[in-house]
N, C-alpha and C positions, 0 to 999 in steps of 0.2 A: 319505135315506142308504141305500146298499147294503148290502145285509144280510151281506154276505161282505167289508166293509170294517173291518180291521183296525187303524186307526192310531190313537191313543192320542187324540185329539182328536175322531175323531170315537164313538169309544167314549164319552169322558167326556158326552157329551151323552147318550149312550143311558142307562148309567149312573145320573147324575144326573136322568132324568126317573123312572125309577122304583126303582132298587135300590140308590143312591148315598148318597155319606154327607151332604151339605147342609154347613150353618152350622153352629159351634156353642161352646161355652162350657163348659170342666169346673171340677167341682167335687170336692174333697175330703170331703163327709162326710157321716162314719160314725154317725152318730146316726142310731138306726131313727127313721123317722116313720111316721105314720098317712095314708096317702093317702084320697082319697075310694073309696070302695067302694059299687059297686050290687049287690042279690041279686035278679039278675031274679023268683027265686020266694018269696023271703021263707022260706024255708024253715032250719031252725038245721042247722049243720054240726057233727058228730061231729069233735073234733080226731085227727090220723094222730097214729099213736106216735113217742116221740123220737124226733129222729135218732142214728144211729148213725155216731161219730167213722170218719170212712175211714182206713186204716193204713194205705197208699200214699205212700211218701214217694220213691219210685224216678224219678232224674233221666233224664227223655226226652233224647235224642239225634238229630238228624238223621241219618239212614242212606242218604238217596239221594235228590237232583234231579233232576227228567227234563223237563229244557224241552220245551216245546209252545208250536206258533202258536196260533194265534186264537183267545186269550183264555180259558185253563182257569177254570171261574169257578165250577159246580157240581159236586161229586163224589159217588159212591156205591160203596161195595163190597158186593157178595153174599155169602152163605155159603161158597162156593165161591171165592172171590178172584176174580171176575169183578168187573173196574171200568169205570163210564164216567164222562166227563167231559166235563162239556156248556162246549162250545166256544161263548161268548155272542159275542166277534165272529165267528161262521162258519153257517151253517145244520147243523153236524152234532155230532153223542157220536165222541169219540174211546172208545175199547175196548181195556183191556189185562189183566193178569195181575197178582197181587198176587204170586205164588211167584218173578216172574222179576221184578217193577216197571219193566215195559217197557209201550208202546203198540204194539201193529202194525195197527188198521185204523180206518176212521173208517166212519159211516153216517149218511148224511141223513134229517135232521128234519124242516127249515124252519125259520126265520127268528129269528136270534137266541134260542138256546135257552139258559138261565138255571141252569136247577134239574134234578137226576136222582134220581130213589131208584128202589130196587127193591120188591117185593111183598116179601112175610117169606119165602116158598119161594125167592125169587130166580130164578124163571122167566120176569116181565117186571119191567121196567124203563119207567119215565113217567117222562117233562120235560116242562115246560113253555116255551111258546115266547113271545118278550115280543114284536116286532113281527108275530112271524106268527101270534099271541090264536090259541092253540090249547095242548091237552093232546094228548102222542103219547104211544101203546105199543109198546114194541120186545120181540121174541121175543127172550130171551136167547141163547136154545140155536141159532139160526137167523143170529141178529144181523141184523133184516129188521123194517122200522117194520111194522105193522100194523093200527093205529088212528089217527084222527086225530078228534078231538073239539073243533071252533068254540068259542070264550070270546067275549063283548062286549068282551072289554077285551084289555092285556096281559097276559099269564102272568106270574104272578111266582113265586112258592113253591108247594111241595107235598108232601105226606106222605100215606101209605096206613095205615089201619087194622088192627091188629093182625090182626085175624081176616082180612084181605089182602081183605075185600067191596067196599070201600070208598075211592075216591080223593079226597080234597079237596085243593082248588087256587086259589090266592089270586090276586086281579088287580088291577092298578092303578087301577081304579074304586074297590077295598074290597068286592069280592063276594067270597063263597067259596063255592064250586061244590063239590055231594057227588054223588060220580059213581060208579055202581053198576061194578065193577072187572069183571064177567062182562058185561054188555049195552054196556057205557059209555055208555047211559041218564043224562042229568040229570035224580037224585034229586029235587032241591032247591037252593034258594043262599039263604044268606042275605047278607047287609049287615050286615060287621066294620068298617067305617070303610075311609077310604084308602091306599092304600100298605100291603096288609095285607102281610107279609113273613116273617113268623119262626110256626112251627106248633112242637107236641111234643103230646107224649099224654102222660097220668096212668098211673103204672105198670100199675095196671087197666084201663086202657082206658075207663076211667068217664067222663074230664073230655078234651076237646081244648081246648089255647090256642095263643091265635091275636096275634098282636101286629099294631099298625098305628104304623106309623110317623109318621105325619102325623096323627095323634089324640094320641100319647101314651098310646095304651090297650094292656092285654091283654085280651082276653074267654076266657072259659071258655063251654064249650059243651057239651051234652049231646048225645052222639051218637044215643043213642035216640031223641030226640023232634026234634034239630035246631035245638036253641033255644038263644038264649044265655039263658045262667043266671047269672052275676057281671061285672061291669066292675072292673077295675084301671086308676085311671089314674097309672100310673107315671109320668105326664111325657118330657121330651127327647124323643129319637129313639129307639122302642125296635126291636132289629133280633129277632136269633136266639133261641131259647129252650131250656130244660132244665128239666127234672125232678128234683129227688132221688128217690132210691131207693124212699123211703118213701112220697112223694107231697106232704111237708110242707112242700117250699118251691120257691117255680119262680124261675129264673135268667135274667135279661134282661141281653141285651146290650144297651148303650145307647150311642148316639153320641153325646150329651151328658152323661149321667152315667156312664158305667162301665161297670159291674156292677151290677147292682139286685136285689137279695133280699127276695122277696115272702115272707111266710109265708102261706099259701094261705088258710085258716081265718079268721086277725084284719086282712090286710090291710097286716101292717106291714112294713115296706121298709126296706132301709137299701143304701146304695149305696157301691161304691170304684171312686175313681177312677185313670184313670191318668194322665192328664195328654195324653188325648188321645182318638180316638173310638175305640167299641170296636165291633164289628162282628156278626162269625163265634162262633160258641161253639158248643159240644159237653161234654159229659159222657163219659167214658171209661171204657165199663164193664167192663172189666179192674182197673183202676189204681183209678179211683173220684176222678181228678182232672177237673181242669175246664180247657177249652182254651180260649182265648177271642184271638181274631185283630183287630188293630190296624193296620189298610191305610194310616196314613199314616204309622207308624213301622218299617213292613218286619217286625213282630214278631210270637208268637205266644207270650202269657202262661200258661204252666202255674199251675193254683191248685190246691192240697187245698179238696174241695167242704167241709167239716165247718165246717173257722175261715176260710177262704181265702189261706190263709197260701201265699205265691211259693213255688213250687218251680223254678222253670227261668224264665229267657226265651231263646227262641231267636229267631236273628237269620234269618228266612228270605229277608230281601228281597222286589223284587214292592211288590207290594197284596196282604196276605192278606185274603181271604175266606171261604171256606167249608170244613168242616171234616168228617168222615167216617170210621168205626170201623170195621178190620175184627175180625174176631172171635176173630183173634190176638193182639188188643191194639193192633198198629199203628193210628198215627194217619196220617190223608193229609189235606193241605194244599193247597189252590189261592191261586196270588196272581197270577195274569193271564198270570204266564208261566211257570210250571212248576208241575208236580203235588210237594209237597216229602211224603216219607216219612221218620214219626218213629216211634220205639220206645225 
């Protein structure tokens, strides 16, 4: 397949070998359960303090669509309202403006790039590239690749460490690659299972989880030492992840069940459904709601994180996917064919 081949078919094969939604079957209920849980160190866990009820009840709005060719599929915004959006059918990041929510240039990556975020300064930017199994760094300020760093496998997802030292990057094997963010040295890698896809960090910065799609798991992982430390296995398909506030409960999107609510401590789950897969998710931390993207209903579910009580659904069309905060509050939306901006 050409890596700059855009057409819906043969996307859906790209897609579908590594970051797509599969088979699947929902279910309705809200009964917590007990999944299985491993503590890789046996160690007892201190419980995080209650959560705190979010008072966000403010109905999000679509404020602007700005179609794009080849395939908007990853998004990131900076401090600064610098955006890119990695163009999965194209080899390159488109680049725009959050003050104007315009595009005006693109920059080449290489081959089917998936995923974007920025450092926490917002002075480079990494994607991950699926058939060109590589990690790229782009100068923000310059807007000029600068690194290129080899993977064994496809790129799939990726997120940076708070303290901005640190890249990890998930591949279609189920390695995850911790890549020194100054040398772009491989640290380490370990072995999260298949299809690893969905990252988030513990408010502190204490815990990383890592979901795999094709296991049914999440892992927790210690950045210090690089070790996994708990298995969750949630079951279905788990895609994206979140955080609460406090650290007490982590939020899986699942393309067989829903929404799934772990309580990080006891293990226990409880899942809503929608009657359909669920994808994309984000936490909005402004609002303190929950976005959560449904690519075969053209939707994107607003939920209060506290009870998950509906606040909005918007109809964006597309395939939504993936989901991105700037630090105004706005929310940005990829669904294959436009970047959609909600506030």
């Amino acid at each position: 397949m050409s890596c700059t081949h855009t057409s819906r078919g043969a996307l859906a094969v790209l897609v579908s070998a590594g970051l797509g939604l599969g088979v699947w079957s929902c279910t309705s209920d809200q009964v917590p359960t007990e999944p299985s849980v491993t503590d890789g160190n046996g160690s007892a866990v201190a419980a995080p303090a209650a959560e705190a009820v979010a008072a966000s009840t403010s109905s999000p709005q679509v404020v602007s669509t700005v179609s794009m060719s080849g395939t908007p599929y990853g998004v990131a915004v900076n401090r600064n309202g610098v955006i890119y959006v990695a163009k999965i059918g194209t080899t390159k990041l488109a680049r725009g403006k959050l003050e104007t929510r315009s595009f005006t240039s693109n920059i080449f990556v290489g081959s089917t790039p998936p995923h974007v975020v920025f450092n926490p300064s917002g002075t480079t930017a990494y994607a991950t590239l699926q058939t060109g199994q590589a990690l790229v760094a782009v100068d923000v300020a310059s807007n000029r690749l600068i690194k290129k760093v080899p993977l064994a496998s496809d790129g799939f997802n990726l997120i940076v460490s708070p303290s901005g030292k640190r890249v990890y990057v998930t591949t279609a094997d189920g390695t995850l690659y911790v890549v020194n963010a100054l040398t772009y040295h491989v640290v380490t890698t370990l072995f999260v299972v298949a299809a690893a896809n969905g990252l988030a960090w513990s408010p502190d910065g204490s815990v990383l989880y890592v979901s795999s799609r094709d296991a049914g798991t999440v892992v927790a992982i210690n950045p210090a030492t690089n070790t996994i430390t708990r298995t969750y296995h949630v079951g279905g398909m788990p895609q994206r992840l979140a955080v609460a506030p406090n650290g007490s409960k982590l939020f899986v999107a699942n393309e067989v069940s829903g929404l799934n609510v772990v309580v990080v401590t006891s293990g226990a789950m409880s899942s809503t459904s929608f009657g359909t897969a669920a994808y994309g998710l984000g936490l909005n931390p402004r609002s303190g709601q929950l976005y959560v993207t449904l690519p075969e209903t053209g939707e994107v579910r607003v939920l209060t994180r506290a009870t998950l009580t509906p606040v909005k659904t918007l109809h964006i069309g597309g395939t939504p996917r993936n989901v991105a905060f700037a630090s105004d509050g706005t929310t940005l939306v990829t669904n294959e064919e436009a970047v959609v901006f909600i506030k």
